[in-house]
C-alpha positions in Angstrom: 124.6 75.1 -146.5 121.1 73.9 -147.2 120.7 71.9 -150.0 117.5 69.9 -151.8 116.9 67.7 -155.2 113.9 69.5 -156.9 112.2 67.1 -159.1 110.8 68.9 -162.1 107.8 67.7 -164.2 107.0 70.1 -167.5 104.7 70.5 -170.1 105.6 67.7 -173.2 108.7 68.7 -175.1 109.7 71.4 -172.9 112.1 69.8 -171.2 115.4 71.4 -172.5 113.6 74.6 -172.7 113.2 74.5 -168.8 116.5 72.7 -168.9 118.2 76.1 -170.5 116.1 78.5 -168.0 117.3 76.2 -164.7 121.1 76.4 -165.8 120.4 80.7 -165.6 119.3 80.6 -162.1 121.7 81.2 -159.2 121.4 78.3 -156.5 121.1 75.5 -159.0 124.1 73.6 -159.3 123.0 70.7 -160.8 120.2 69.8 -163.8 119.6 66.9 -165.3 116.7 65.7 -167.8 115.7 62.0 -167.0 113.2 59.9 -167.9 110.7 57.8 -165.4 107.8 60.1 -163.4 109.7 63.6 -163.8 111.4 65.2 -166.7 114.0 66.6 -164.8 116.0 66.4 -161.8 117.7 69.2 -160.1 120.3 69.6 -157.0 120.2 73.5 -155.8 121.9 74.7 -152.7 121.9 78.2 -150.7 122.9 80.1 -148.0 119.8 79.9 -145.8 116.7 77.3 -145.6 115.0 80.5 -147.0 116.6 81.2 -149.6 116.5 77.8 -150.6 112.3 78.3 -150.7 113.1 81.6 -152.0 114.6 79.5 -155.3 112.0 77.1 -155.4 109.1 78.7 -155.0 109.3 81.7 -156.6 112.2 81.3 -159.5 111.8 77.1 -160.2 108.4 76.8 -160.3 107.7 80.3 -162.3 109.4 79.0 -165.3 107.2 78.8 -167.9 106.0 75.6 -169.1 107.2 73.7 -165.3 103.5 71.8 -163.9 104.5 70.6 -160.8 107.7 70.4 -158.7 108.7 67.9 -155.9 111.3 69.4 -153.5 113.2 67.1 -151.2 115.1 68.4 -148.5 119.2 66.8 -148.0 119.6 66.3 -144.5 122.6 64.3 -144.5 125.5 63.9 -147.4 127.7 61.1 -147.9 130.5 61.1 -150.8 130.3 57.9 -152.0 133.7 56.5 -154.3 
């Protein structure tokens, strides 16, 4: 299953208003709001590399009030303890 971090910058103050919109959307497992370079982090998964660009390009980076995304691919998972 095809999974990816999306690293989420948004317009000032927004970020829970993103935050809200992100824990709607189907494929996004994980959100976070961080501080450093991006406002958010997020870990989405689907069923198909496609769907996966499917989530990111057209239902992530639509929300209102998102500027910019940074999507990062998982090639390999380790479950650390």
């Amino acid at each position: 299953m095809p999974k990816a971090i999306v690293l989420i910058n948004t317009d000032i103050g927004a970020e829970e208003e993103v935050l809200n919109q992100l824990s709607n959307l189907e494929g996004v497992k994980e959100a976070y709001i961080v501080y450093g370079v991006y406002d958010i982090v997020a870990k989405v998964e689907a069923e198909t590399t496609e769907k996966l660009k499917e989530i990111v390009t057209s239902r992530i980076r639509k929300i209102p009030k998102v500027r910019s995304t940074l999507t990062m691919i998982i090639v390999e998972t380790r479950v650390l303890s």
